[in-house]
Structures are given as structure tokens and as C-alpha cells.
VEXRO-256958 format. One line per field, with one value per residue (C-alpha): x, y, z; residue number from 0. Coordinates in Angstrom, 3 decimals. Layout:
// VEXRO-256958
px <- c(X  ...)
py <- c(Y  ...)
pz <- c(Z  ...)
nr <- c(NUM  ...)
//
This chain:
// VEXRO-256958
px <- c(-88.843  -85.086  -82.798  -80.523  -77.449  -74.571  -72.536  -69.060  -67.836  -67.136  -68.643  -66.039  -67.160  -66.204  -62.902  -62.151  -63.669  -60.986  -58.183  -58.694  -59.958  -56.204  -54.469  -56.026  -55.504  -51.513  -50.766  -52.312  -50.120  -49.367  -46.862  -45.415  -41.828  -41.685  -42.940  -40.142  -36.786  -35.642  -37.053  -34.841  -37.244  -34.660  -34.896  -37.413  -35.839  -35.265  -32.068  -30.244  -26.747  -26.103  -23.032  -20.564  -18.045  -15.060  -15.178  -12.533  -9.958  -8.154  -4.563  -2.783  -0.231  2.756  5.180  4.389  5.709  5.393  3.230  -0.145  0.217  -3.234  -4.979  -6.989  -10.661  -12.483  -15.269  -17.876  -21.154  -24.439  -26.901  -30.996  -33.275  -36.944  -39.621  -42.136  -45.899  -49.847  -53.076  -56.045  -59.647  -62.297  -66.193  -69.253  -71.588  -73.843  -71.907  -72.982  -73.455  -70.066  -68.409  -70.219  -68.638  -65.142  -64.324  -65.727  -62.872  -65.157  -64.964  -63.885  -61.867  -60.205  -59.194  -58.224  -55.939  -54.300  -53.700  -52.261  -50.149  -48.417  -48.053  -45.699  -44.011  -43.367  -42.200  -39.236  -37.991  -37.420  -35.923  -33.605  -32.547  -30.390  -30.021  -27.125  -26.864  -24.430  -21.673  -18.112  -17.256  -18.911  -21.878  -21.909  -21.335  -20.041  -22.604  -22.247  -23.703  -25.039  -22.297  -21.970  -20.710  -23.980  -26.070  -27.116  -26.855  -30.062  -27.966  -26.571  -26.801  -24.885  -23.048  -22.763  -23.155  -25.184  -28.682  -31.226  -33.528  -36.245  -36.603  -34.395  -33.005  -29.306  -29.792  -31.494  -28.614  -26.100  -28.114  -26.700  -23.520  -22.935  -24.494  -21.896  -18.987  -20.195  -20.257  -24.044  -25.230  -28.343  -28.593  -29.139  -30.189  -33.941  -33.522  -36.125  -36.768  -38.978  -40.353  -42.873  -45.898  -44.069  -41.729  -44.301  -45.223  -41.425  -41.417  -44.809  -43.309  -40.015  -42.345  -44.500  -41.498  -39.480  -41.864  -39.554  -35.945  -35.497  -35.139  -39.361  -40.003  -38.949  -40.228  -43.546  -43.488  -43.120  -45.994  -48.389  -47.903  -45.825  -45.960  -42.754  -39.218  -38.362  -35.574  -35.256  -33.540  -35.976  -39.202  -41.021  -42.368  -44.691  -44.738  -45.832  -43.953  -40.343  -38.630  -38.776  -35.802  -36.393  -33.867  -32.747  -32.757  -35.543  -36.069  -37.412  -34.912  -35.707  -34.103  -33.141  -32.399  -32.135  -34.071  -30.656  -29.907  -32.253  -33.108  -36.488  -37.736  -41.134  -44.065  -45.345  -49.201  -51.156  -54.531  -57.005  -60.298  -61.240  -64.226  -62.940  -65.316  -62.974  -64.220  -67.899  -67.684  -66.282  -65.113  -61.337  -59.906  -56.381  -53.406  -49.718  -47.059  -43.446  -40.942  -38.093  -36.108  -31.568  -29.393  -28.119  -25.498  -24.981  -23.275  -26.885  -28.785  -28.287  -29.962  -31.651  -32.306  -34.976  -36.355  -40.201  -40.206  -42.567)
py <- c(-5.973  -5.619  -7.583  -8.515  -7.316  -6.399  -3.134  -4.340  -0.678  1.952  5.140  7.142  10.260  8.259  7.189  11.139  11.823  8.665  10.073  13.880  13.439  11.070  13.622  16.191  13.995  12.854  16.612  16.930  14.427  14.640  11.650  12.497  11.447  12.057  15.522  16.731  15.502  17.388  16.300  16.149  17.058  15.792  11.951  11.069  8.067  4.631  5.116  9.290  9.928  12.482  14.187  13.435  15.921  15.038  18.166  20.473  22.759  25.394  26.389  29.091  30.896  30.715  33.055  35.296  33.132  29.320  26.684  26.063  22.678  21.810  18.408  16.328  17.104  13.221  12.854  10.352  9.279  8.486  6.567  6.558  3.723  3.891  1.333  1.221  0.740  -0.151  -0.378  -2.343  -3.333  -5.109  -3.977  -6.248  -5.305  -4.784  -1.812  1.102  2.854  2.319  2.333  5.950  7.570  6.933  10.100  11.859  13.761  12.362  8.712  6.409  3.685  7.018  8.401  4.488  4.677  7.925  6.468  3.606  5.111  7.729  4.590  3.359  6.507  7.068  3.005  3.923  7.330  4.729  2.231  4.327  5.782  2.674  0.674  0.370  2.833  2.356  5.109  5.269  6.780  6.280  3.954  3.852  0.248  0.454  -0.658  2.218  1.348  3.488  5.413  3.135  6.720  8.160  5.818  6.958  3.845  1.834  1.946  5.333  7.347  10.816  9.390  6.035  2.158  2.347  0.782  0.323  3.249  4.793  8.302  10.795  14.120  12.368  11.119  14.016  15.946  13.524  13.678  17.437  16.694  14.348  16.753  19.775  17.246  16.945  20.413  20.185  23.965  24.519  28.318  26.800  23.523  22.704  19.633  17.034  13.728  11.004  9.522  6.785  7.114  4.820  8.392  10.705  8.307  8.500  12.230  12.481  10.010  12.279  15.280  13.150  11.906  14.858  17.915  20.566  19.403  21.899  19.676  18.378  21.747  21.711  18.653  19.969  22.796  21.157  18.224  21.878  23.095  20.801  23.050  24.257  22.647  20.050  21.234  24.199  21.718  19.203  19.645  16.443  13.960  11.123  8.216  4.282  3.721  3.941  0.382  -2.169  -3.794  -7.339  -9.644  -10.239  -6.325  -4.805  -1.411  1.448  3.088  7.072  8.982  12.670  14.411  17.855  17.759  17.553  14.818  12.744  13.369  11.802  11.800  13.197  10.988  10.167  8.094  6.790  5.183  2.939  1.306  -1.614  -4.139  -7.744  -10.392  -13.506  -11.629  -12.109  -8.598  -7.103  -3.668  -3.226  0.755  0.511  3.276  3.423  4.833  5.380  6.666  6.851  7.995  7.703  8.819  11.844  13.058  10.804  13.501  14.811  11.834  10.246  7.207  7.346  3.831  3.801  0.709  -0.359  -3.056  -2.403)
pz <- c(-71.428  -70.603  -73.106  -70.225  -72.378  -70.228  -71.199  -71.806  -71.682  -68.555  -69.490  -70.519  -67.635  -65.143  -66.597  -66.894  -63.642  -61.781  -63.339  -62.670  -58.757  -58.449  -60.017  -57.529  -54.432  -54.932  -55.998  -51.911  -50.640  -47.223  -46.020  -43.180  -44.009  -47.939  -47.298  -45.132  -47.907  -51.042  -54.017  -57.207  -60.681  -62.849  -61.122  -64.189  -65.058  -62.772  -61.519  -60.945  -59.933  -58.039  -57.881  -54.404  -54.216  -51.197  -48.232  -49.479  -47.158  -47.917  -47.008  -45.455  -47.884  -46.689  -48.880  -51.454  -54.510  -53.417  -55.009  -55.388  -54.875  -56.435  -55.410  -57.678  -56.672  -56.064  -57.681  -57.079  -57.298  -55.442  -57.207  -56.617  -58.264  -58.347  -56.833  -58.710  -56.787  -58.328  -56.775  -58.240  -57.200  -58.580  -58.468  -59.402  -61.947  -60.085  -57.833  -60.187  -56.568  -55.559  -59.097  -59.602  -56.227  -57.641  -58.991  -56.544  -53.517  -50.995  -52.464  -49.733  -52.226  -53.436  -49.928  -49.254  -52.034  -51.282  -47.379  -48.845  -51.521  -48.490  -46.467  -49.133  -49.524  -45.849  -46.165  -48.688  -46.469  -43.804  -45.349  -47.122  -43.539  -43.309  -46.001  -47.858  -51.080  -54.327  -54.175  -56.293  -59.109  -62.987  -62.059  -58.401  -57.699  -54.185  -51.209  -48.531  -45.270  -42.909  -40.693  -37.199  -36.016  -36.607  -34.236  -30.837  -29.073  -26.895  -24.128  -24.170  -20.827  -20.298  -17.276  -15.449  -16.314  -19.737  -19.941  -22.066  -22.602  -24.485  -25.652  -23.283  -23.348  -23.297  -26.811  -27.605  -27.521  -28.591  -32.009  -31.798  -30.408  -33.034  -36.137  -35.195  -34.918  -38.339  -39.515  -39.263  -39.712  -37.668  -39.009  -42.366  -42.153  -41.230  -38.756  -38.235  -35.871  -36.849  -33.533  -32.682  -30.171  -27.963  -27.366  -26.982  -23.686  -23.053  -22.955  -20.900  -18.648  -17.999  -17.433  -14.679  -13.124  -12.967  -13.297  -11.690  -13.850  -16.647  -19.356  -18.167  -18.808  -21.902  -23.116  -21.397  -23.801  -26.553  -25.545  -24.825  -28.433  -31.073  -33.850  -31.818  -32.029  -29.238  -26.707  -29.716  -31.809  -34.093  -36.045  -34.712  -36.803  -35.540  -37.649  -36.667  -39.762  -38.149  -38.208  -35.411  -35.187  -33.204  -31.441  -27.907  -27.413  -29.882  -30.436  -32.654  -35.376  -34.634  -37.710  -37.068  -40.188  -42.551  -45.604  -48.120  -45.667  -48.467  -51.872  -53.736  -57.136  -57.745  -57.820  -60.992  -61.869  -64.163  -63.358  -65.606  -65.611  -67.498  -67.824  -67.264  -69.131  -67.618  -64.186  -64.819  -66.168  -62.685  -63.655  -62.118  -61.080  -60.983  -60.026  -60.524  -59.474  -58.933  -56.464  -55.174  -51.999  -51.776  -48.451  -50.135  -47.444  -44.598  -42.052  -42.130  -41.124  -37.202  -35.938  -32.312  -30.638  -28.488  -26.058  -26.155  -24.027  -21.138)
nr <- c(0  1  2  3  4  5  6  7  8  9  10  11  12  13  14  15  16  17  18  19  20  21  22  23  24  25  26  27  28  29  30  31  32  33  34  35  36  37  38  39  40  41  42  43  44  45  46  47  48  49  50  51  52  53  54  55  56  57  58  59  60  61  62  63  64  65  66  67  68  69  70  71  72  73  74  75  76  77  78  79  80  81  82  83  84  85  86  87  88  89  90  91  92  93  94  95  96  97  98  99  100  101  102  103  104  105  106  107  108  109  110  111  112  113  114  115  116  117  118  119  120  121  122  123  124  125  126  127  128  129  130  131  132  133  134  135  136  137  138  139  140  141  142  143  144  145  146  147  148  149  150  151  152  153  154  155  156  157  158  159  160  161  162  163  164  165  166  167  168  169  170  171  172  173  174  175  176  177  178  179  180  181  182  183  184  185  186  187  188  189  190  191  192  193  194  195  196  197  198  199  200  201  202  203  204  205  206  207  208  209  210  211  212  213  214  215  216  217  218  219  220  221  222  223  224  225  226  227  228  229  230  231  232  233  234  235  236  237  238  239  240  241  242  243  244  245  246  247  248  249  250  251  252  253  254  255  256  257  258  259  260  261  262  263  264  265  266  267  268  269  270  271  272  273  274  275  276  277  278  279  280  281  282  283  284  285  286  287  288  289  290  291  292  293  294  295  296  297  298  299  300  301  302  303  304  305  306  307  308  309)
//
């Protein structure tokens, strides 16, 4: 006969076999947001500066012995801080089925886990596409908010009285009106635009509407295959994640953007399971982590306001 003892340890396999399978899945992560921006390996601590250097002209010389006329170079800083994120739950005793699966890739807590940890990652790239960030020289104590020059407006139309709107090929290319006023280099610079589904319907509903104008064929190109770069321009990314801003005229924050326009620190976890005798011996599988996204370069990041209202 059983002595009924419960077994105040987890076996030490499936401790190993938790951590190893995490490892595996976060080194597959594939956020749709976090995926696309630089990362920086040497952002290993909570807070990185990074280096802001002024844009720097040159002059024409003028006469064969005049002066050089040198001009302190400003120097300033940008400063990143971590958030720092954890996961736990809690199994019964009696779950040995469930508790057993846990190291296992096809384990649905762990592929619950990894959806939840790129949720959060895809949450910080947002909100770092228009929060305020410290800048200034030494520590960076300066709040910086996002450019108002940078913001394609709800409202804007090419021509004619301006009205609300949703996705359209207007703002589309204001975005790249705006990024070569800025210098933007689209030879060099890999340019992205972080939509919701609400614009997809947008862009299906330009095509229906206007099948035979150019710019539907376009967008009908890119809706037939969207591996390919809308209107030639953006590598689309579509994300439910993008902020809803609410008031008397809401709308959805679209974020078009290079990858230097943001700079992130690598991910970095730990995981552990414990038995918890206060928790009629419910064994708890825990994860944490840490991240961290900054604005790196705001001439290389553009806001696109879009209408959802019916």
C-alpha cells in the first residue's frame, strides 16, 4: 500500500528539459515589430547611451590660404532603459500529464508563453514609436518628443478641403515625401510600415472602388503577393498591436520606419520551476525576461494617422 507521501521535489529532467526547449523557442522569435529594428549587443545593462552626433556640412574653399574656421562638433546623447517582463503558472499535483509536456516544442503552455512574450515585445516597438525618449548631453536627461513634423495627419488629402481618412495612397506618399525632405536614403535604407487590418480593408476598398486608377493597380499588386513592397516603397507589416488613439476623432498610429530608425537590446531569460508547499504543493514554471526598445534617429521614423470609424 501507497504511503501517500507527496514528492516535494520536480525531477530535475524536466527542469533541464523547461529551460533548454525556452531557450530554443525565444532564439525562434518571430515578433513582428522587434524583428524588423537594429539590435545593439552591447545594451547588456538597464539603461545604454548611444552616441547623437549633430548632421555635419562641409564648406566650399574659398582661397587657397584662408581659415579653417573649425566648429565645435555637438555631442549628445540618447539614452535606452530596459523593461523588464516574467511569466509564471501554477500546476496541481495532480497534473503530472500536463507538468510532463512542458519541455516538450509542441507544449501548448510553452507556445502560450512564447505568443505572449512577442506580444510584449511588439508592445514596447510601439510604444517607443512615440513616446518621449531622454536625449542631451552626459546622462541624457532631456524628454524629446516625437517630431509633430513627422506625422501624416487624419485629415490629410493631396488636394481640397481635408477630411478624415483611413489608409490612402496620399499619405502613402507623403510618408516619402516627408523621409527625402529628411535625407532619408531609400538605396540604403530598408523602409518598413506597420499597418493594422483595418488598412488592408482600406486598400481592398480603393481597389473595388477604383479598379482601373493606377495607383488600384498597384495596391492590387501588392494585396496579390505581399512578400513585395507596397507602391515600391514599404516592406508591410501587419500588426493589431499598433496604438489606438481614442477621443472625439480616434484613430490608429501607423509607424513607417528604417531599421536604424530604432535600436533594441537583445533579449535575455531565465526560467525556473519550483514546488510551492503554501500552494498545496502546486508546482509553479516561471520565465523572465528583459528588453528593451529607444527611438534611435527620429528623421527615420514617420507617423501615418489613419480613421477606423465605420
Amino acid at each position: 500500500m501507497a504511503d501517500g507521501n507527496i514528492v516535494l521535489t520536480v525531477p530535475d529532467d524536466i527542469r533541464a528539459q523547461f529551460q533548454d526547449q525556452w531557450g530554443i523557442q525565444v532564439q525562434q522569435l518571430d515578433a513582428k515589430l522587434a524583428g524588423s529594428m537594429t539590435v545593439e549587443p552591447g545594451w547588456t545593462a538597464k539603461d545604454f547611451y548611444f552616441d547623437d552626433v549633430e548632421k555635419i556640412e562641409w564648406q566650399e574653399e574659398a582661397g587657397r590660404h584662408e581659415d579653417t574656421n573649425p566648429q565645435e562638433v555637438e555631442l549628445s546623447k540618447i539614452r535606452g532603459t530596459k523593461r523588464y517582463l516574467k511569466v509564471a503558472r501554477l500546476f496541481g499535483r495532480r497534473d503530472s500529464e500536463w507538468l510532463g509536456k512542458i519541455g516538450r516544442p509542441d507544449s501548448e503552455v510553452m507556445q502560450a508563453m512564447k505568443a505572449g512574450f512577442m506580444r510584449s515585445l511588439d508592445d514596447r516597438c510601439v510604444a517607443a514609436a512615440s513616446e518621449q525618449k531622454y536625449a542631451g548631453p552626459e546622462n541624457a536627461q532631456t524628454l524629446i518628443s516625437f517630431p509633430a513634423a513627422n506625422v501624416v495627419a487624419q485629415d490629410y488629402v493631396l488636394s481640397g478641403a481635408a477630411t478624415n481618412s483611413g489608409l490612402t495612397v496620399p499619405k502613402l506618399f507623403e510618408i516619402e515625401r516627408l523621409a527625402r525632405t529628411n535625407d532619408v536614403d531609400f538605396d540604403h535604407e530598408e523602409f518598413f510600415l506597420a499597418i493594422g487590418p483595418k488598412q488592408i480593408q482600406d486598400m481592398i476598398g480603393h481597389v473595388t472602388a477604383a479598379g482601373n486608377d493606377i495607383y488600384a493597380k498597384m495596391l492590387a499588386d501588392w494585396l496579390n503577393n505581399r512578400s513585395s513592397k507596397l507602391l515600391g516603397i514599404f516592406n508591410v507589416i501587419v500588426s493589431n498591436k499598433l496604438e489606438i488613439v481614442s477621443g472625439s476623432n480616434s484613430y490608429r498610429r501607423c509607424v513607417a520606419y528604417t531599421r536604424r530608425g530604432f535600436a533594441k537590446a537583445p533579449e535575455k531569460h531565465t526560467t525556473a520551476v519550483d514546488t510551492l508547499p503554501g500552494k498545496s504543493h502546486s508546482v509553479q514554471i516561471a520565465a523572465y525576461g528583459d528588453t528593451g526598445v529607444v527611438r534611435r534617429y527620429d528623421n527615420l521614423v514617420y507617423h501615418m494617422l489613419c480613421d477606423e470609424t465605420p
